[in-house]
C-alpha positions in Angstrom: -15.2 17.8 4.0 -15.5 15.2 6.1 -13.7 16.2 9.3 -15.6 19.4 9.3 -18.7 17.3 8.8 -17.7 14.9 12.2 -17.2 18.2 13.4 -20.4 19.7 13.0 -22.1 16.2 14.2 -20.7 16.6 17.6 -21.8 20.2 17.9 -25.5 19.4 16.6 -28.0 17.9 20.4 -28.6 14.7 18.2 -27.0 12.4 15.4 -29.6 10.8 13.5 -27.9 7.6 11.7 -30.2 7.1 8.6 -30.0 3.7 7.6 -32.8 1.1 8.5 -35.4 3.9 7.6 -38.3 1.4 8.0 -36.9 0.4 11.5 -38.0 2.3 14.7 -35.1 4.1 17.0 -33.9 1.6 19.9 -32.3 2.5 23.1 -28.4 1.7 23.2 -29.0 0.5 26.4 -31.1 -2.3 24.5 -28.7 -2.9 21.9 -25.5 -3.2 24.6 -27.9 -6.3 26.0 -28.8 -7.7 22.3 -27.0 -10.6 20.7 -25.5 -9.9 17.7 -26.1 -10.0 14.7 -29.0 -7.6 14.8 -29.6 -4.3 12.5 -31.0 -1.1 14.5 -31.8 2.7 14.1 -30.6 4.8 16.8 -30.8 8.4 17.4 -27.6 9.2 19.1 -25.4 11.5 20.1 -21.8 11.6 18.7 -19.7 11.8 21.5 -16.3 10.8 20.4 -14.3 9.9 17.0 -10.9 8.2 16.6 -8.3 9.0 15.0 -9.2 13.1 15.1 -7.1 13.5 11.7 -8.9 12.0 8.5 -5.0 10.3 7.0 -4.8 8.8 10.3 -7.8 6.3 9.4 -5.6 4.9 6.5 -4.4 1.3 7.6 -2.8 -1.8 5.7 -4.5 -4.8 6.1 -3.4 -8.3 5.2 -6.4 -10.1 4.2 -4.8 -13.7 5.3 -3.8 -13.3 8.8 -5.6 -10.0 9.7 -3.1 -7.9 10.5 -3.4 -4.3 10.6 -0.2 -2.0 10.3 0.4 1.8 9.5 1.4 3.0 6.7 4.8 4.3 6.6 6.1 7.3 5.5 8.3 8.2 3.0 11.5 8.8 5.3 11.1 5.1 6.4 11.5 4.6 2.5 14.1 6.6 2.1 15.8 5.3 4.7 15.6 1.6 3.1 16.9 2.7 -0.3 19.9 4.4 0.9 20.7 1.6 3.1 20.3 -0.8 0.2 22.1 1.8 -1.9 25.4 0.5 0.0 25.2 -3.2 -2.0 27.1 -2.5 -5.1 25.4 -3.3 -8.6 26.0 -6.8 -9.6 27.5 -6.5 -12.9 26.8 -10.0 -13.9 23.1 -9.5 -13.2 22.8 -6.5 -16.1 21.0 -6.9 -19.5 19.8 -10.2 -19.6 17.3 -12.2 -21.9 13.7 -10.4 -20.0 15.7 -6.8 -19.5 17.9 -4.3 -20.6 20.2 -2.8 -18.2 21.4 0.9 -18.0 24.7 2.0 -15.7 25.0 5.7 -14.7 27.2 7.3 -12.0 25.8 10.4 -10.1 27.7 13.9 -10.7 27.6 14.5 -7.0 30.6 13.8 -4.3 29.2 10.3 -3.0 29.3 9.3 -7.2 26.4 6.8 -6.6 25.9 4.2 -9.2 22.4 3.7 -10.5 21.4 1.1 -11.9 17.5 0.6 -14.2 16.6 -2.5 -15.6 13.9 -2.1 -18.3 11.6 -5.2 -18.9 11.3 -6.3 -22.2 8.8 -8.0 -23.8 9.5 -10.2 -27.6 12.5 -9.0 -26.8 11.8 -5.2 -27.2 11.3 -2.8 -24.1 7.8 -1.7 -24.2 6.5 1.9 -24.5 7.1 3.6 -20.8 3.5 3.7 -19.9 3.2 0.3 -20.8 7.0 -0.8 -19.0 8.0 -2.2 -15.9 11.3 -1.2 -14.6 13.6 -2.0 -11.7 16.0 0.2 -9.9 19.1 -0.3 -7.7 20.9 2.8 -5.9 18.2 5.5 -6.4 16.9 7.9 -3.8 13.5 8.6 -3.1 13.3 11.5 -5.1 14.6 9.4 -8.1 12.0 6.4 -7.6 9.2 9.0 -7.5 10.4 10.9 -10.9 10.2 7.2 -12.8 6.8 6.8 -11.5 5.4 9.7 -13.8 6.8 8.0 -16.5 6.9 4.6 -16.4 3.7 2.4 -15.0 5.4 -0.1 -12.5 8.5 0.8 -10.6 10.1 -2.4 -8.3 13.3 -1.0 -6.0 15.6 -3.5 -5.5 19.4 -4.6 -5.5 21.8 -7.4 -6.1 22.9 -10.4 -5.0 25.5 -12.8 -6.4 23.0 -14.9 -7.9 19.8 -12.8 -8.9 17.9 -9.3 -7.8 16.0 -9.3 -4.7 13.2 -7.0 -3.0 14.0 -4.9 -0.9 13.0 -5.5 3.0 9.3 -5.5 3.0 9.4 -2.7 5.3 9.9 -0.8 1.6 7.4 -0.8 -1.0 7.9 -3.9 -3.5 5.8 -1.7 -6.1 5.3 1.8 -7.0 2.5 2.5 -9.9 1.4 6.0 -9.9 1.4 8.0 -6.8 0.6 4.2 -5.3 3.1 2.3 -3.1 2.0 -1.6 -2.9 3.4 -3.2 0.8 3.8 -6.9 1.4 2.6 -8.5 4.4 6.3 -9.6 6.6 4.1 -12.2 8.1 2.5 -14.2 5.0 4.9 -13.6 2.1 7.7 -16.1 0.9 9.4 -13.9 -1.6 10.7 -15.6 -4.7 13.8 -14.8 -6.7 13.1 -11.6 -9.2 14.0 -13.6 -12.4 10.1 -14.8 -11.4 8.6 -12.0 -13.6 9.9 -12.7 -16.3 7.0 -15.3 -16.9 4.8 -12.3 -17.0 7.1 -10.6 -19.5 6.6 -13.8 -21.7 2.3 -13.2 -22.0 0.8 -12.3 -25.0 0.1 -9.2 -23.2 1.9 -8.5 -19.9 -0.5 -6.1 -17.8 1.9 -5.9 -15.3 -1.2 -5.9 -12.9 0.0 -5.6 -8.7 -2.0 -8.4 -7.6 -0.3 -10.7 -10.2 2.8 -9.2 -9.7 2.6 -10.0 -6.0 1.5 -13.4 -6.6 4.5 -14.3 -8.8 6.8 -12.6 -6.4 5.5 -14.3 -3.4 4.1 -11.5 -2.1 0.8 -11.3 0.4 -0.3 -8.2 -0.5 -1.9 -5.8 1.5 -4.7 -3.4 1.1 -5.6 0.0 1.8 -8.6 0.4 4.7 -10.4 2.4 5.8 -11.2 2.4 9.9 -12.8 4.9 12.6 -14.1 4.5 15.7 -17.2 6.7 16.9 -18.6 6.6 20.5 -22.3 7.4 20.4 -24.7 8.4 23.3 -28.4 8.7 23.7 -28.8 8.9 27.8 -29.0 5.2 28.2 -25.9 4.0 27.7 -22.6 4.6 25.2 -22.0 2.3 21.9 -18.5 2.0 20.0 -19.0 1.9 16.3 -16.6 0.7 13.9 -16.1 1.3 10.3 -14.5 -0.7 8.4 -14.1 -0.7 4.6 -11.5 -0.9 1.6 
């Protein structure tokens, strides 16, 4: 475990940081006054690590303009499909030449319409690990059951000429227990009706980074960051780590 292992570190006199073997220990006082780029040993305690809980470390990263942003949780989700779940189905925009369209009302007192659009492809909706699907009017709890099923899951609802994504603050792709942001900054995002030249490949793989790219999407990745403050009696270093 890893927290348990940081844990440990900080209880323990000394850290020894193990990579470099074939380099010699240097002071962090002599690495604070060192130009970088330079590779070292140190033997160091661990004074310090940021953020204290593991999921905490998670960030999105947008790989274009740098940006670094939480990742939000499923009430902020939630909160974006029942607000969008207010724009009533566009019945025009139902079963068209790239998908099938199927209309059900909830059983409960609001009487919600749902709506699921099932991409086809040579005109024949795929098997449902192999479909892509998008929903109007579901709740969270909805979205997520489709997931297990289906491989790609796109929330989105209707306007008078076409679907649209939901505000990027939302998902623009589930897959899995995996929800795929958008960057707010970099992304221009095109008109739905944009995947159907996917749909029309010999074989659509209905892969996120090409289903960003056709949507207009910057997409952004998963990282991995923590900060560690490290001491030796001559001086304190930051450390960063940094990886996807």
């Amino acid at each position: 475990d890893f927290e348990s292992h940081l844990q440990r570190c900080q209880q323990l006199p000394v850290t020894v940081l193990t990579d470099h073997q074939d380099l010699n220990n240097t002071e962090l006082k002599t690495i604070m006054n060192s130009t970088a780029p330079q590779q070292y040993r140190v033997r160091a305690k661990l004074r310090t690590y940021k953020p204290q809980k593991l999921h905490q470390s998670v960030k999105l990263h947008c790989s274009k303009c740098s940006s670094l942003q939480e990742v939000p949780d499923g009430d902020d989700f939630d909160f974006i499909l029942q607000h969008s779940a207010i724009t009533a189905p566009n019945p025009e925009l139902h079963n068209t030449s790239w998908y099938d369209s199927v209309v059900w009302t909830t059983q409960d007192q609001k009487q919600r319409q749902i709506v699921i659009h099932f991409v086809k492809h040579d005109e024949m909706v795929q098997q449902p690990e192999d479909t892509l699907l998008m929903i109007e009017g579901g709740t969270l709890k909805e979205v997520w059951k489709l997931t297990k099923r289906f491989k790609c899951v796109i929330p989105v609802r209707s306007t008078e000429d076409d679907l649209e994504l939901l505000d990027l603050s939302a998902p623009f792709l589930l897959q899995g227990n995996v929800k795929y942001y958008g960057c707010k900054r970099c992304s221009a995002p095109k008109p739905i009706k944009s995947l159907s030249s996917i749909a029309a490949e010999e074989r659509p793989s209905w892969e996120p980074t090409e289903i960003a790219q056709v949507l207009g999407i910057e997409l952004l990745q998963y990282v991995f960051i923590m900060k560690f403050t490290l001491v030796d009696g001559t001086g304190a270093l930051n450390a960063y780590l940094f990886d996807y």
